[in-house]
Structures are given as C-alpha cells and as structure tokens.
C-alpha positions in Angstrom: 47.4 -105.9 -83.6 48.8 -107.8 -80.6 52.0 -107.0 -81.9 51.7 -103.2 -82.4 54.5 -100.1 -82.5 52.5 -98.0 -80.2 54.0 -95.9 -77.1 52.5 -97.2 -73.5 52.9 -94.3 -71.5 53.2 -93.8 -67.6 51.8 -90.7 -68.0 52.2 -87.5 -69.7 52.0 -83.5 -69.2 48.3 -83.3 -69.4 47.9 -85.6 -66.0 48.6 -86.0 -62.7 51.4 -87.6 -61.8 50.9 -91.5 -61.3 52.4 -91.7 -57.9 50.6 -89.0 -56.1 47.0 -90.8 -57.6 48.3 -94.0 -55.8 49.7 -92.6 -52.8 47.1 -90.6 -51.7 48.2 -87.3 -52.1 45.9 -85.9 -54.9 42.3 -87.4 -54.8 40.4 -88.9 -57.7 37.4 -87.0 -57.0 39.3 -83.2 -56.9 40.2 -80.7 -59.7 44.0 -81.8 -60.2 44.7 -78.5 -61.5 43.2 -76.7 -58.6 45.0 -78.3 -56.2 48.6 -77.7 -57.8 47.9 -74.3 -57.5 46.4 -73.9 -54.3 48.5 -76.6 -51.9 51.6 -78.1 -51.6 51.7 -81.4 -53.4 54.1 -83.6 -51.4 55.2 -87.1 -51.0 52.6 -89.3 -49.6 51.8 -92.9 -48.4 55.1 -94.9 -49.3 52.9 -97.6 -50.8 52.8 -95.0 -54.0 56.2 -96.2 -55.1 54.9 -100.1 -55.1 52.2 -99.4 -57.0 54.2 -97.1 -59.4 56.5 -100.6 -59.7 52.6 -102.7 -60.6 52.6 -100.1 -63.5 55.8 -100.4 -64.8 56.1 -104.0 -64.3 53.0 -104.1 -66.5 54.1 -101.8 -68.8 58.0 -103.2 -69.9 55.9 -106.9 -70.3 52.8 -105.7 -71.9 53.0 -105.8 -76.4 53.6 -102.2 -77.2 56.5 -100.1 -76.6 56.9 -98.7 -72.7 57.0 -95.3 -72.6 57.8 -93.5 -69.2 56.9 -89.7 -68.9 60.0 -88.5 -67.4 60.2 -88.7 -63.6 58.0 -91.6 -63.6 61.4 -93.9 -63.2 61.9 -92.9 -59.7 58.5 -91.0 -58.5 58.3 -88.0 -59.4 55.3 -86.3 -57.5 52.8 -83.8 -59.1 49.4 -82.4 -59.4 47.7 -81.5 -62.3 49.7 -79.3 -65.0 51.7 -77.1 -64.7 52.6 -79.5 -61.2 53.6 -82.2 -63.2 56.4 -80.7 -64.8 58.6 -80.0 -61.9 62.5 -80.5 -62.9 64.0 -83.6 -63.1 66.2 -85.2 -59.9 69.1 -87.2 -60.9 71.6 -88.8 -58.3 72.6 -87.5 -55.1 69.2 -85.6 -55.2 67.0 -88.7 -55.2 66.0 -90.3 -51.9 66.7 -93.7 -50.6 63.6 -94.8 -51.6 63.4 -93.1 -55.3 66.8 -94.8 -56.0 65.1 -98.2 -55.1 62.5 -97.1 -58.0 64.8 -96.2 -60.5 66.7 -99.6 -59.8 63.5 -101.2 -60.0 62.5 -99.7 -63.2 66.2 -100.1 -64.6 66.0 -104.1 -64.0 62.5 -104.2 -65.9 63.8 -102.2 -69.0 67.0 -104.7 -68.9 64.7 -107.5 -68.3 63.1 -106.6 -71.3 65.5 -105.8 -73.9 67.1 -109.4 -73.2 64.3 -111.4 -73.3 62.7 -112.4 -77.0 59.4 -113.7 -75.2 58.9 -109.6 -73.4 59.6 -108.3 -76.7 57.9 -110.3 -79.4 55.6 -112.5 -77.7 52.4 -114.1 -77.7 50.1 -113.1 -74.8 48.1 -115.1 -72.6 46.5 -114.0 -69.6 46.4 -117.0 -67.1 44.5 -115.3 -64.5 42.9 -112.1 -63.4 40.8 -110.6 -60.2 40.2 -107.4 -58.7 43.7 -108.3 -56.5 45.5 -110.4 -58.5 46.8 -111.5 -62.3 49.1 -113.6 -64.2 50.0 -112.7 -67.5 52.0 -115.2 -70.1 53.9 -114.0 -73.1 55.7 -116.5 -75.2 57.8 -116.3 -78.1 59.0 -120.0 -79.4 60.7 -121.7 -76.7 60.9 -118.7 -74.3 58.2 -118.2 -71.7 57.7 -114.9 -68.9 55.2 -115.1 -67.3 54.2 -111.8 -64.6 52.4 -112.0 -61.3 50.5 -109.4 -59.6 49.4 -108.8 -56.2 47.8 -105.3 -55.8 46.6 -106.1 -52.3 48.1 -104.8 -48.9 48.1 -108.3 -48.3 50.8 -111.3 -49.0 48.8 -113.6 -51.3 49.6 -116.9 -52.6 49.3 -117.0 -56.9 48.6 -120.2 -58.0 48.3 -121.1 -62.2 48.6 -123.9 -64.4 50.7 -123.5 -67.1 49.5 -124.6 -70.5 51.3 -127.7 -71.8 52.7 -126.0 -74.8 55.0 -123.7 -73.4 58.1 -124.5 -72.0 58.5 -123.5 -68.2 62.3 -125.5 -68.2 64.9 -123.6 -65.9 62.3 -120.7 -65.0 63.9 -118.4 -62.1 62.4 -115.6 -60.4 63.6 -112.0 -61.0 62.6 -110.2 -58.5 63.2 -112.1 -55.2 60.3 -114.2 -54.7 59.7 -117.4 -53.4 57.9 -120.0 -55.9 57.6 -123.4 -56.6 56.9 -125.5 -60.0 55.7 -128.9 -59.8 54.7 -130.0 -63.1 52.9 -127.6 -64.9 51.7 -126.1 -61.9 53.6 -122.7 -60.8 52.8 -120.8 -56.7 54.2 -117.8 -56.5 54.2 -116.3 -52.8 54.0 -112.6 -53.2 54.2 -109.5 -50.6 51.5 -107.0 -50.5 51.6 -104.3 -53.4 54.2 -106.2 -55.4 54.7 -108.4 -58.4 57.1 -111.1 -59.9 58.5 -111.7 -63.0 60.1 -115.2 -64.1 61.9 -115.9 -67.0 64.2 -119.0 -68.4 
C-alpha cells in the first residue's frame, strides 16, 4: 500500500555505484563488471554528486523507508562488483565536495525524521516532465511538498496547490528562492537541484 514498510535503496552490492552512472564515468551501454576490472574507475563530471542529491531527495520524501547502500551518503564511486565495495571514507578522508554530500544527505534524513507529513503522509504528485516534478505529501495539517529540476538549466517550477491542504508558514529548506501567492507556489531552482518546503 501507499503506506508500505519496504526498504528504498540507493543501491546495493550487485550494481554500479549510482554516482559513477550519473557522472559519466561508467556507461549504460558497457559491461559494469568488465570495466571494474580492466580500468581505473575514478571520479567524474562533478554534476554526479547533484544528481546523487535528486535521488536522495526523492528517496527520504518518497512512502517507504530510505535505505542508502553504504557510501552512497557522500559518493562513493564504483563499477560493477567487486568495484562497488571499496572501503568506506569517513572524515578527514572525504573531499570538500563529498562532505557537502554527506551534509546534504544528513539535512534530508533530519528533515525527515521531524516532519509527520515525510513520514506518514498522503502523496500527491502535482506535476511531472521529462525535466521537472513536484511531489506533495500530507499528513493532517502538515504539507511538504519537493521540487525537482534535473536539467542543466535554472528552471522556474510553477504549481497550484490544492485547496485542502494547508501551505500556512511554508519555508524553503534548501536555500531557494520561492514565492506563494494564494494557492499558487514558484519555486526558482538551479540546474541539477531540488527543493524541499515544509511548515
């Protein structure tokens, strides 16, 4: 049901790892397997790490329980198994930009353990393209609602909030701009990013 006790997982032991699908390092159409054996799998296009943030952002708000394969909080890189299961990197050992991933992915699970709507709620998608979705989960008088922009372009999010639920004293999360005026929220959002707001 929409309400269900199942794991959603970032990924697992059998797979590549996520980030080195999105930034370009291992190819959809190669033998993952193959090519952790035969090359040096290495950290690719930084746009990787914002797309890694799409999938947990869509993960901690989706029903279900998030699951992240170890690593996948900061970007750990991989190729097929045994690539995938390098050793974990903790602190010091992390770069700038994997520290920014593991904040990142720290303020969505904190997001979500506060917030009755990202844990029990109804869902409602609001809108969805090949670029761009909103996503609406409601639990009484809480309301979150997520914005998506996969593009590697800003985009402007427009949606119309239903007049049921309650969009009093909703803030952003995340940093970006928006405006409400009525039911009507715009969010403004940078290319490869995404926005959560809560009450």
């Amino acid at each position: 049901g929409d309400h269900h006790l199942m794991g959603n997982i970032s990924g697992n032991q059998d797979r590549t790892r996520f980030i080195s699908y999105a930034d370009g390092t291992v190819d959809f159409g190669e033998d993952p397997k193959l090519a952790g054996w035969t090359r040096d799998i290495t950290r690719g296009d930084t746009i990787g790490f914002n797309r890694l943030g799409l999938l947990h952002a869509f993960n901690f708000f989706s029903p279900g329980i998030p699951v992240i394969y170890y690593g996948d909080e900061y970007g750990m890189i991989g190729a097929g198994d045994p690539d995938n299961r390098r050793m974990m990197e903790f602190g010091d050992e992390l770069t700038d930009r994997e520290k920014v991933m593991l904040e990142t992915t720290t303020a969505l699970a904190n997001l979500r353990k506060s917030n009755m709507a990202l844990l029990y709620g109804d869902t409602d998608v609001l809108s969805f393209s090949e670029k761009e979705m909103a996503v609406l989960r409601n639990y009484f008088d809480q309301t979150a609602i997520l914005f998506i922009n996969s593009s590697r372009e800003e985009r402007t999010v427009t949606v119309e909030i239903p007049v049921h639920y309650n969009i009093e004293g909703i803030k952003a999360n995340f940093g970006n701009q928006f405006t409400v005026d009525g039911s009507t929220i715009t969010v403004v959002l940078p290319p490869v990013s995404f926005e959560i707001l809560t009450q």
